[in-house]
DRENVOMI-150237 format. One line per 3 residues: number of its first residue (from 0); their letters; for each residue x, y, z of N, C-alpha, C, O, CB. Coordinates in Angstrom, 2 decimals, decimal comma. Atoms other than C-alpha are relative to their C-alpha. Last residue first. Glycine has a CB too. Layout:
NUM	a	X/Y/Z/X/Y/Z/X/Y/Z/X/Y/Z/X/Y/Z ~ ...
***
This chain:
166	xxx	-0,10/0,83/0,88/26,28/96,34/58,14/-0,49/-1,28/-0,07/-0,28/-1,98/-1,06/0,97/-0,04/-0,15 ~ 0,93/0,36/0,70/24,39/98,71/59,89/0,11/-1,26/-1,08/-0,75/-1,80/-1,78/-0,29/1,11/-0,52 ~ 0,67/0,34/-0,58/26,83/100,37/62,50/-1,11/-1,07/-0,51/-1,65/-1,73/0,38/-0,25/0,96/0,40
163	xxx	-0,76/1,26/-0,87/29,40/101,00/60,55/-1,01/-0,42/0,69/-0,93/-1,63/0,46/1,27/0,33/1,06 ~ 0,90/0,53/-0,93/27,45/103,04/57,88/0,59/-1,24/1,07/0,34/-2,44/0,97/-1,17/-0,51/-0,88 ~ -0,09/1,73/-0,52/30,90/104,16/55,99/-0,90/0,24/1,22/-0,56/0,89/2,21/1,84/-0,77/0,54
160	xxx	0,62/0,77/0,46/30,22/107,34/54,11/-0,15/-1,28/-0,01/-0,67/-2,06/-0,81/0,06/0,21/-0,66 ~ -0,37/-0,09/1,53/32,65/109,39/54,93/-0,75/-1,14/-0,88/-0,29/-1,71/-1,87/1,68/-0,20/-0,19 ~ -0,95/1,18/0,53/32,19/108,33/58,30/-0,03/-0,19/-1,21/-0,15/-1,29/-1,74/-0,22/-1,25/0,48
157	xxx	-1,60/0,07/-0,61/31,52/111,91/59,43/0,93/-1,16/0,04/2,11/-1,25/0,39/-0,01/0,29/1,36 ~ -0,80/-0,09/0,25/28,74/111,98/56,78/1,36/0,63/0,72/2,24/1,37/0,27/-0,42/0,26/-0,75 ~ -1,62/0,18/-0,39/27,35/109,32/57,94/0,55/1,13/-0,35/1,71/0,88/-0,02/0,84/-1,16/-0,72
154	xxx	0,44/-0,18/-1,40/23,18/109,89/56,80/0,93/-0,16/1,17/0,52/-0,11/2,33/-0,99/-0,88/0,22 ~ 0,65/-0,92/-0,80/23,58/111,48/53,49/-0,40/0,12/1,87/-0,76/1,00/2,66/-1,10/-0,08/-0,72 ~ -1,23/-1,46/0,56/26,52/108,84/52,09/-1,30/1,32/1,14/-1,01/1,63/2,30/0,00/0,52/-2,99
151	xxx	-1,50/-0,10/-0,81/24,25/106,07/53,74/0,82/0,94/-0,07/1,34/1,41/0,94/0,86/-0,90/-0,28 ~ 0,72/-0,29/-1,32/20,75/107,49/52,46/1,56/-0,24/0,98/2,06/0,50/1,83/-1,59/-1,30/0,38 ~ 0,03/-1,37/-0,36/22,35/107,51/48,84/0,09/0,27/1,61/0,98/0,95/2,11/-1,29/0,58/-0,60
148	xxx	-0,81/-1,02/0,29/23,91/104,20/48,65/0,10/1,70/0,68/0,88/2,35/1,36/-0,28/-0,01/-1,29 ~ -1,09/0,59/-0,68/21,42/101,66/50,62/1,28/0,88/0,12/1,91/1,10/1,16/0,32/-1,24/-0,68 ~ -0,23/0,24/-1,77/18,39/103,22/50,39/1,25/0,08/0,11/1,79/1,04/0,67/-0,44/-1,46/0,76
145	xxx	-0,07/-1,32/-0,55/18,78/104,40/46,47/0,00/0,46/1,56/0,36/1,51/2,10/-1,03/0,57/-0,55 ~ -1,76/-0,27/0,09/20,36/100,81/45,82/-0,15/1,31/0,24/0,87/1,89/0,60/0,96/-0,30/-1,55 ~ -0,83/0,54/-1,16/16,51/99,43/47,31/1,60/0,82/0,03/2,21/1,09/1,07/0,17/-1,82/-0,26
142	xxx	0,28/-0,91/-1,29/14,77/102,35/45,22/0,80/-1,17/0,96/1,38/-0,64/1,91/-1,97/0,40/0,45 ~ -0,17/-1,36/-0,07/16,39/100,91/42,00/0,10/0,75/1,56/1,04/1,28/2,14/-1,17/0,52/-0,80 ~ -1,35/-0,47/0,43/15,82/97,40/42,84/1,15/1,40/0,08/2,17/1,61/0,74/-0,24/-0,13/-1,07
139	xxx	-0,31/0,49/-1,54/12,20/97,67/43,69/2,11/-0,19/0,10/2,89/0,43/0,83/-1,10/-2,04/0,26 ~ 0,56/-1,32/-0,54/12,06/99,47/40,55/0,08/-0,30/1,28/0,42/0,57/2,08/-1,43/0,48/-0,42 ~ -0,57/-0,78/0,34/13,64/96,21/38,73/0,02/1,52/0,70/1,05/2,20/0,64/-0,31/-0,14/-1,08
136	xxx	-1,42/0,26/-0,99/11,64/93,75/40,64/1,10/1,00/-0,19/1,77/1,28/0,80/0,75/-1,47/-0,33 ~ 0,68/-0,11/-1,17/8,05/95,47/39,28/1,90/-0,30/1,36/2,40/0,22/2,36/-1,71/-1,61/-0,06 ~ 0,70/-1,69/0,11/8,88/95,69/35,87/0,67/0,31/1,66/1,64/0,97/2,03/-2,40/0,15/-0,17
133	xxx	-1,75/-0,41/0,47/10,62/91,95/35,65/-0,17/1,57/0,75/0,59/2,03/1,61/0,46/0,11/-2,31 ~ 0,55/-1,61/-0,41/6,70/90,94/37,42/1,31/0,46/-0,02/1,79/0,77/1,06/-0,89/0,36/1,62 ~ 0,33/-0,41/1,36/6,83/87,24/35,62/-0,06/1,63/0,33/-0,60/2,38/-0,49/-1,53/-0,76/-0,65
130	xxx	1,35/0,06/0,53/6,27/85,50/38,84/-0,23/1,04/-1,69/-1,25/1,30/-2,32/-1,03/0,64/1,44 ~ 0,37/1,61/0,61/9,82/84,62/39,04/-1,57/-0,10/-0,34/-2,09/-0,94/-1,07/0,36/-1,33/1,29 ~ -0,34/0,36/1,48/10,87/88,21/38,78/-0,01/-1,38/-0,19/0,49/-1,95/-1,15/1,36/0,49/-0,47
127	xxx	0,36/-0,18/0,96/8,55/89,12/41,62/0,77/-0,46/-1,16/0,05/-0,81/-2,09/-0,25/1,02/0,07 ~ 1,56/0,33/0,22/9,64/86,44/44,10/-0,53/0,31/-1,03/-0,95/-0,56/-1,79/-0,84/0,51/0,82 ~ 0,11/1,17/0,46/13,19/87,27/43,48/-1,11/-0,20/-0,55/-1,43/-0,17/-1,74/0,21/-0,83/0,78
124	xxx	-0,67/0,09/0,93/12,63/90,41/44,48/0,25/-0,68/-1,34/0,16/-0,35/-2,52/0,55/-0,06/0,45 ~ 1,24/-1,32/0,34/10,68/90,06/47,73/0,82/0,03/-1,51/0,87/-1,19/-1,69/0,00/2,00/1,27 ~ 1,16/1,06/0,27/13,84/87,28/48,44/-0,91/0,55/-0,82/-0,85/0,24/-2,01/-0,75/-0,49/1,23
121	xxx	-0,35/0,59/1,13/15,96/90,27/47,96/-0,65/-1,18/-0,46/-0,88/-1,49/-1,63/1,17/-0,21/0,07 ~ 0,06/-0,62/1,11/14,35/92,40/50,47/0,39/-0,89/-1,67/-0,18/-0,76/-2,75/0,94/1,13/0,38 ~ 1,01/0,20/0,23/15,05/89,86/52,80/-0,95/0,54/-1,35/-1,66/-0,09/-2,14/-0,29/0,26/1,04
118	xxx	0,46/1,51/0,35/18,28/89,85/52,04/-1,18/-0,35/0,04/-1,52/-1,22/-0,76/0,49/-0,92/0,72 ~ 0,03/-0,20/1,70/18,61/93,70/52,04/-0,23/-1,49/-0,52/-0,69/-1,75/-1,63/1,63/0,71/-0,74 ~ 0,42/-0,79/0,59/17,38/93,39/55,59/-0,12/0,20/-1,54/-1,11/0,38/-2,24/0,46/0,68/0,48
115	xxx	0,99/0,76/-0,22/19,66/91,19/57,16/-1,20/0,81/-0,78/-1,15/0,10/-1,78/-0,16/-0,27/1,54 ~ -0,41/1,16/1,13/22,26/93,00/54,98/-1,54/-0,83/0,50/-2,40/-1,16/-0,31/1,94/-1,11/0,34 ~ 0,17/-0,11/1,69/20,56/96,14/56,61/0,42/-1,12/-0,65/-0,28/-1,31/-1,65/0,82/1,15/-0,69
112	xxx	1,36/-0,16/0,32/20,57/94,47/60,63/-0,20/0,51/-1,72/-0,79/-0,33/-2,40/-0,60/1,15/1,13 ~ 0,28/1,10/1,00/23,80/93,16/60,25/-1,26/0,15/-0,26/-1,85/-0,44/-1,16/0,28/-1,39/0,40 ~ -0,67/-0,35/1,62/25,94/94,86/63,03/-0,95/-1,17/-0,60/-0,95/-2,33/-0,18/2,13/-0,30/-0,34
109	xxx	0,52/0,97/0,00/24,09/95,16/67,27/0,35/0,52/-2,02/-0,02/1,55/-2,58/-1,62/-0,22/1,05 ~ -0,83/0,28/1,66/26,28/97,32/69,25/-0,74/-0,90/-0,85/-0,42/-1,99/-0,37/1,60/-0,78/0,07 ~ 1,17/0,08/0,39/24,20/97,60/72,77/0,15/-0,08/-1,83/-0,70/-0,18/-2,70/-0,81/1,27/0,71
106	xxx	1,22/-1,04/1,12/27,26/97,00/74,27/-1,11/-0,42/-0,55/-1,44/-1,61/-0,57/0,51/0,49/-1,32 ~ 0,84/-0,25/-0,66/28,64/94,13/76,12/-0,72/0,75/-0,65/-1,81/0,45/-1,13/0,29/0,33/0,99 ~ -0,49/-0,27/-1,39/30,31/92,79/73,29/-1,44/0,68/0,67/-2,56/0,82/0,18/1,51/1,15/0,00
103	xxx	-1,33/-0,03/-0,11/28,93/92,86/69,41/0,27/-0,09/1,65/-0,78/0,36/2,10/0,57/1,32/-0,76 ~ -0,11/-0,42/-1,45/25,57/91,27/69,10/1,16/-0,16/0,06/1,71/-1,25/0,04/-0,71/-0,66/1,08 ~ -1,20/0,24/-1,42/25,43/89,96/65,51/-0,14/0,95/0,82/-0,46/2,03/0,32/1,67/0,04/-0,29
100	xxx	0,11/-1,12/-1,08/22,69/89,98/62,64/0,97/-0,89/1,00/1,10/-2,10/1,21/-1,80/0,44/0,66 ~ -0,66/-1,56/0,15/23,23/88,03/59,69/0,57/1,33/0,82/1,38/2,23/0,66/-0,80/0,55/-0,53 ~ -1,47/0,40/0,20/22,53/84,79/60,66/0,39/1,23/-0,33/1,41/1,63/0,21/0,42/-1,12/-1,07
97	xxx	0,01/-0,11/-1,28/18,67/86,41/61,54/1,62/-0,58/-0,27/2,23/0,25/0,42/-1,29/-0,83/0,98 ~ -0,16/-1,23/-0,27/18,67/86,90/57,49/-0,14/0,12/1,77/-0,49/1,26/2,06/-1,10/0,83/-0,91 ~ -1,15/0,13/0,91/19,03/83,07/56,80/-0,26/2,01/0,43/0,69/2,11/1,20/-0,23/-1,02/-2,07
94	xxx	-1,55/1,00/-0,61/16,71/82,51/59,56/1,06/0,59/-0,70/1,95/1,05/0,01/0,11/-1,89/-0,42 ~ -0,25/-0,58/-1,16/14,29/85,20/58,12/0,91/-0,79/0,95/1,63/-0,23/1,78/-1,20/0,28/0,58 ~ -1,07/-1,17/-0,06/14,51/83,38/54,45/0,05/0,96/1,34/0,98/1,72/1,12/-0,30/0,98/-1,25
91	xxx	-1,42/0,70/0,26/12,73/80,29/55,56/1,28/1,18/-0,18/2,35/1,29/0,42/-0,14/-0,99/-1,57 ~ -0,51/0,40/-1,08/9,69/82,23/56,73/1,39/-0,53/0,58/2,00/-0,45/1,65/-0,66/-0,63/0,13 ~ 0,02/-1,32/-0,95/8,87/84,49/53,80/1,28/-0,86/1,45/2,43/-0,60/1,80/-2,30/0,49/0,73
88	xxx	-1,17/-0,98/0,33/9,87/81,18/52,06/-0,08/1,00/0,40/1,08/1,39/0,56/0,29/0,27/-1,13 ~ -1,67/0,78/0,05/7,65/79,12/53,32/0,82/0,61/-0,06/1,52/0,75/0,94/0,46/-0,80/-0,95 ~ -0,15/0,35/-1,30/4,71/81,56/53,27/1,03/-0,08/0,24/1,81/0,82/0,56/-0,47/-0,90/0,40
85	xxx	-0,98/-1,18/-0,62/5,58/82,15/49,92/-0,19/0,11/1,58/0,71/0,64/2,22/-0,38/1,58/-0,70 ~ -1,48/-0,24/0,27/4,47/78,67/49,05/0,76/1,28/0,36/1,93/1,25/0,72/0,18/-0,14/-1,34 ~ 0,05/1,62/-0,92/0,84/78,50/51,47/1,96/-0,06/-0,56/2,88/-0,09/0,26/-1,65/-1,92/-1,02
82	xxx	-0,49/-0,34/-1,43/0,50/81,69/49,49/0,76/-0,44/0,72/1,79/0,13/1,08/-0,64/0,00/0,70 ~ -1,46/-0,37/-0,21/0,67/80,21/45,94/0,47/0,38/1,43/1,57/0,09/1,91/0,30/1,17/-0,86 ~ -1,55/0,80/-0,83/-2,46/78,86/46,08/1,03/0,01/0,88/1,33/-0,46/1,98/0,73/-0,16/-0,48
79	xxx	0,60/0,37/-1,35/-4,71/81,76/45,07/0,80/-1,25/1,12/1,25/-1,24/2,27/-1,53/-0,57/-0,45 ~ -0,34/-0,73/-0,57/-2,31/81,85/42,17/-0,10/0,29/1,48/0,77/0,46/2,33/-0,29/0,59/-0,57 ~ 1,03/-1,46/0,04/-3,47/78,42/40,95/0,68/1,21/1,14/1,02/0,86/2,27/-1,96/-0,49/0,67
76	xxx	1,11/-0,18/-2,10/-1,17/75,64/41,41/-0,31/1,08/-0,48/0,53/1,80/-1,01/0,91/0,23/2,10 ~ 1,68/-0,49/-0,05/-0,43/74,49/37,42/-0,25/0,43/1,43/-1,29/0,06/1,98/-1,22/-1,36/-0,40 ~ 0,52/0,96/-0,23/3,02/73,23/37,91/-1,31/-0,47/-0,09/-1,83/-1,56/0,14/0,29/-0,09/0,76
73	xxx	-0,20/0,54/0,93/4,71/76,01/35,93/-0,35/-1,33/0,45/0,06/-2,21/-0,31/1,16/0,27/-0,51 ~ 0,40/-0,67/0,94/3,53/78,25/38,81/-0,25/-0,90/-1,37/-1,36/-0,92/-1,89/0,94/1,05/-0,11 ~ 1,45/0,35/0,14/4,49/75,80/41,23/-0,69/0,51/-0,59/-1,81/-0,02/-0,57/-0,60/-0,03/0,80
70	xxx	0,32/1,37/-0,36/7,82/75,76/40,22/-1,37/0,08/0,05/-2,04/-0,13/-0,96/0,61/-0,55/1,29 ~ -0,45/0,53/1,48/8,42/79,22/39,34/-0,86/-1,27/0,10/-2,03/-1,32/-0,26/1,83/-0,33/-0,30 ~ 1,10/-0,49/0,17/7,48/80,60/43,05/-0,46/-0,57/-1,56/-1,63/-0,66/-1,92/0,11/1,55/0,26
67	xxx	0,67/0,36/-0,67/10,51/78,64/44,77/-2,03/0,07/-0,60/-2,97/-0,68/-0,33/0,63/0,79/1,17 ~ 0,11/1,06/0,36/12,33/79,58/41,63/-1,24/-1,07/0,91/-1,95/-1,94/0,43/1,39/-0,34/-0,02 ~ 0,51/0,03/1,33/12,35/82,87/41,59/-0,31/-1,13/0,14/-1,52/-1,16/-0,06/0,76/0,31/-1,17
64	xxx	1,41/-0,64/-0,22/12,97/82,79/45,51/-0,80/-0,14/-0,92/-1,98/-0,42/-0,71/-0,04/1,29/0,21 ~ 0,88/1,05/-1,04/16,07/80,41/45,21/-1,52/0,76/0,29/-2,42/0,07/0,77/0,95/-0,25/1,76 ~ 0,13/1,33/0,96/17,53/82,60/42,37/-0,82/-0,71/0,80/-1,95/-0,89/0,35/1,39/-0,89/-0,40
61	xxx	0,85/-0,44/1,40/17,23/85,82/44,35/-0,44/-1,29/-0,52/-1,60/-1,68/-0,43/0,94/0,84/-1,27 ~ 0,98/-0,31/-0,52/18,72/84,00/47,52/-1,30/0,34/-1,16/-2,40/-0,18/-1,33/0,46/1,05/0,88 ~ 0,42/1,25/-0,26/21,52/82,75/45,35/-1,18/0,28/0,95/-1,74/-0,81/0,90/1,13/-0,92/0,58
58	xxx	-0,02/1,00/0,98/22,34/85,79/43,91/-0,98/-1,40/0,23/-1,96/-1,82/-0,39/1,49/-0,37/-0,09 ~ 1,22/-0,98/0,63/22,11/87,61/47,45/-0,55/-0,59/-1,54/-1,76/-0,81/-1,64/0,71/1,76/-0,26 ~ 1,19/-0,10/-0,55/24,48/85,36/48,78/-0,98/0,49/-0,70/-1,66/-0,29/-1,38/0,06/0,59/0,96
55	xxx	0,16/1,25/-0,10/26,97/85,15/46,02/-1,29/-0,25/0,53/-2,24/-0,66/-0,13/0,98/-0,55/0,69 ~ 0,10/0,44/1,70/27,76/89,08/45,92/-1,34/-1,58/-0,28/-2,52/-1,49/-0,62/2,14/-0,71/-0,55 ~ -0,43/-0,83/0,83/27,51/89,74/49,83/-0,45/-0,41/-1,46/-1,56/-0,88/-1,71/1,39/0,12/0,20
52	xxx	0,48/0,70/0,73/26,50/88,51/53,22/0,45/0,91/-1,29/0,69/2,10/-1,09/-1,43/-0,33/0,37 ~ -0,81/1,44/-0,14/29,46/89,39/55,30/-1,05/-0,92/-0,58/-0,89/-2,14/-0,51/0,46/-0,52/1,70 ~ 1,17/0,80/-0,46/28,78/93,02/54,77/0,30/-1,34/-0,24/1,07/-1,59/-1,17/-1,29/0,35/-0,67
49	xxx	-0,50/0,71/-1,23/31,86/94,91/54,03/-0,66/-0,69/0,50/-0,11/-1,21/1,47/0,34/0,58/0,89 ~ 0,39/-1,02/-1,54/30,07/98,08/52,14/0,68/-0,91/1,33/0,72/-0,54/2,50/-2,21/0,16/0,36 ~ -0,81/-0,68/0,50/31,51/96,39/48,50/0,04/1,09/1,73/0,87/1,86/2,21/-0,57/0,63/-1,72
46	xxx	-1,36/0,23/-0,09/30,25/93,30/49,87/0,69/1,23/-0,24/1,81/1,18/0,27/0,42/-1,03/-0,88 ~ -0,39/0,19/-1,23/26,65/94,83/50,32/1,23/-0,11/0,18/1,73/0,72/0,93/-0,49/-0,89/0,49 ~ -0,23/-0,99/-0,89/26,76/97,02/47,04/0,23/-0,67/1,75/0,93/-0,08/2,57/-1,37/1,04/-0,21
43	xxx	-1,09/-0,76/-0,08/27,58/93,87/45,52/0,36/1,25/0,38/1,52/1,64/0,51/0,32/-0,01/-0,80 ~ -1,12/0,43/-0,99/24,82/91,96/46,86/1,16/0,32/0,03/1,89/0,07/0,99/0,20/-1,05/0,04 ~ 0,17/-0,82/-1,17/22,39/94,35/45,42/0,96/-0,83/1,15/1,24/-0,49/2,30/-1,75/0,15/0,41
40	xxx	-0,02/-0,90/0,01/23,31/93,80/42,04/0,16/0,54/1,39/0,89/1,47/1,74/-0,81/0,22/-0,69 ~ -1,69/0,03/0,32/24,10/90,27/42,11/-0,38/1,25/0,39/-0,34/1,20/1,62/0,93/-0,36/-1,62 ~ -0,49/0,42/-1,23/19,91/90,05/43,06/1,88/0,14/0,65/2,33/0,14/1,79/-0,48/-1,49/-0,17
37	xxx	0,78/-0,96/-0,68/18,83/92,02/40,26/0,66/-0,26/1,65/1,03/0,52/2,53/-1,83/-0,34/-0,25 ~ -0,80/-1,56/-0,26/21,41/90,35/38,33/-0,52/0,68/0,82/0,25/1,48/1,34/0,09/0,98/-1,09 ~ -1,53/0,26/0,20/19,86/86,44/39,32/1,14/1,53/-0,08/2,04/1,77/0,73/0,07/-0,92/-1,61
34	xxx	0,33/-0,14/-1,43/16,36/87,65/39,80/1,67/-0,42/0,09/2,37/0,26/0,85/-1,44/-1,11/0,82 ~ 0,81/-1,66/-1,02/16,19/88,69/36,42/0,57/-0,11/1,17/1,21/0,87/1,56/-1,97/0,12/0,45 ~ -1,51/-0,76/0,76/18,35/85,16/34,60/0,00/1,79/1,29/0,77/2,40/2,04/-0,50/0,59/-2,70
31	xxx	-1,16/0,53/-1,45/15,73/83,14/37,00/1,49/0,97/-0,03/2,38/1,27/0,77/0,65/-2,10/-0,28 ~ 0,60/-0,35/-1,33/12,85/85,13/34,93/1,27/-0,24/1,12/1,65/0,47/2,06/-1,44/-1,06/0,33 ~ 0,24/-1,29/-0,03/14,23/85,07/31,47/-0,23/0,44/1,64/0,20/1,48/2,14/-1,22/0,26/-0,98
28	xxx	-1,84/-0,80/0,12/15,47/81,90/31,50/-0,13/0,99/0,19/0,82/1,41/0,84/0,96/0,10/-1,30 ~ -0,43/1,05/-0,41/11,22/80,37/32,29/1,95/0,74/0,65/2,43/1,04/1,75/-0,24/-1,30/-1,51 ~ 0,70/-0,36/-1,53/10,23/82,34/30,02/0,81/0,32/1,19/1,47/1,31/1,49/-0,80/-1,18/0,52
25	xxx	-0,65/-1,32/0,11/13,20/81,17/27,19/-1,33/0,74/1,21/-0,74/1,31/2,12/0,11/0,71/-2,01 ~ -0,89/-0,27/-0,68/11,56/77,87/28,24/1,11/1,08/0,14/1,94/1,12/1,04/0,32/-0,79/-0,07 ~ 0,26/0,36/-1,33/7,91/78,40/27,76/1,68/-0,05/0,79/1,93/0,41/1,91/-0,94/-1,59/-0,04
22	xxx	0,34/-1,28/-0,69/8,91/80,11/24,49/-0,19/-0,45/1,46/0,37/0,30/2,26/-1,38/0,76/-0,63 ~ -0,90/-1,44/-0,35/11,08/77,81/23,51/-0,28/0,70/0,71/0,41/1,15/1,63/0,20/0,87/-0,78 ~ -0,28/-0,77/1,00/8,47/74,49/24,08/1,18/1,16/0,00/1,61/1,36/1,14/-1,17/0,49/-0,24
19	xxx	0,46/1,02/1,49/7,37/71,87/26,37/0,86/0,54/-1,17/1,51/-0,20/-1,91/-1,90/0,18/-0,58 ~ 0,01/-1,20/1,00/9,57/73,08/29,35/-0,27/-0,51/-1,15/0,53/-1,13/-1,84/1,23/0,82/-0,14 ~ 1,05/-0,68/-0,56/8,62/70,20/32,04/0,16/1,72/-0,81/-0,48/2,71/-0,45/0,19/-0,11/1,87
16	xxx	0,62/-1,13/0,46/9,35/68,10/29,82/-1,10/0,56/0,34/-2,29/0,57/0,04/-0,14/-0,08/-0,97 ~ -0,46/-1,90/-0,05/12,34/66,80/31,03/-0,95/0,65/-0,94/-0,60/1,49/-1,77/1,85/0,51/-0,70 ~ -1,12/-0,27/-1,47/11,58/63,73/32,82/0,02/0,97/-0,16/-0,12/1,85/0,69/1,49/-0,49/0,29
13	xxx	0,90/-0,18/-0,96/8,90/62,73/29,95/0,63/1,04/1,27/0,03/1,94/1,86/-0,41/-1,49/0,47 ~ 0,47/-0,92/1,27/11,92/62,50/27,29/-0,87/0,72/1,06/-0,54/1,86/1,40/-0,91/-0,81/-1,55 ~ -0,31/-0,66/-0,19/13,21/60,39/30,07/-0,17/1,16/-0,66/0,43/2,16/-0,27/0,66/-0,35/0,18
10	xxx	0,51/-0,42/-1,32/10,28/58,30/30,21/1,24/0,64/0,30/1,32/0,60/1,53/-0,53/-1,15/1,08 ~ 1,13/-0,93/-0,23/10,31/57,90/26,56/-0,32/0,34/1,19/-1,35/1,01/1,33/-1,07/-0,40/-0,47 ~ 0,30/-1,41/0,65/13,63/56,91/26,09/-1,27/0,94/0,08/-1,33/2,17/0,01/0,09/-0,21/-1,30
7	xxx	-0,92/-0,91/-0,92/13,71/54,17/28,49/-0,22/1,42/-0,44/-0,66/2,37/0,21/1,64/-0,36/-0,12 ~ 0,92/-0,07/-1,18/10,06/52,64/26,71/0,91/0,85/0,42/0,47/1,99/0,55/-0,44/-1,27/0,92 ~ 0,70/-1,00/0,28/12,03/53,14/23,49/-0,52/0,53/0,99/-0,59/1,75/1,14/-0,80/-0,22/-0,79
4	xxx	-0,80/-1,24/0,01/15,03/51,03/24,68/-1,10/1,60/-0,18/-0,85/2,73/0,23/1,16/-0,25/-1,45 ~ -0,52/-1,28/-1,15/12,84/48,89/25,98/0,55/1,12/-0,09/0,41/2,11/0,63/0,83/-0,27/0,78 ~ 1,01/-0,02/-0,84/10,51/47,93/22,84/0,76/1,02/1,22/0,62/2,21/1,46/-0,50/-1,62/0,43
1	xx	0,20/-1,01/0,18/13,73/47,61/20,70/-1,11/0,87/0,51/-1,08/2,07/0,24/0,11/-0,07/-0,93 ~ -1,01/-0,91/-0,48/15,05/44,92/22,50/-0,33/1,45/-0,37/0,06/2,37/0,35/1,34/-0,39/-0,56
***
């Protein structure tokens, strides 16, 4: 009896270790945690602009990018690899940013292109703070909330700073 129980135990022990150690898994937290505010960040200037992708979205896009790139990273696939995975996800996230975009009435009105946009952007994002590039997502960050904020207030200002057209 004491044979199986060990055998059970050791193949769930196995199950979860795919973080051998702290440091591998404070890594690991560090990276999904990044792409997680970096990503909140820029979904709350969308919601706060009315954009119907917002807070949540963007979060969860971030997170799903970090992670997409995480995985096989912490799987051993060689960098050179990796393509073949962001591929995927280049590709996967342009659906999820084509839901974004709407064709209002007859017009030539067309709302969602920047969220579609800042979502993609946010994938790009993700990506780096799952490959370990915090630096790199952070500054991309920056200059994304300097698009979105400044350039709107400078480029409306007879809609007081509401980009209606762009959401």
């Amino acid at each position: 009896m004491d044979g199986w129980w060990q055998e059970v135990f050791g193949v769930i022990r196995g199950e979860f270790s795919d973080l051998p150690n702290i440091a591998e898994f404070t890594r690991v937290c560090v990276r999904l945690f990044m792409a997680i505010i970096l990503g909140g960040i820029l979904g709350f200037e969308r919601e706060s602009a009315g954009s119907s992708a917002g807070f949540r979205t963007h979060m969860l896009v971030a997170l799903g990018s970090a992670l997409f790139v995480l995985v096989p990273l912490q799987a051993g696939m060689r960098i050179e690899d990796l393509s073949r995975v962001l591929q995927g996800v280049v590709a996967g996230i342009g659906f999820l940013g084509a839901g974004a975009i709407i064709k209002q009435g007859q017009e030539l009105e067309i709302r969602g292109l920047t969220t579609a946009a800042s979502i993609w952007l946010t994938c790009a994002i993700g990506i780096a703070a799952g490959m370990g590039r915090e630096t790199m997502a952070i500054v991309s960050t920056l200059f994304a909330l300097i698009i979105l904020l400044l350039v709107r207030v400078v480029s409306t200002p007879d809609h007081r700073g509401k980009d209606k057209t762009s959401r």
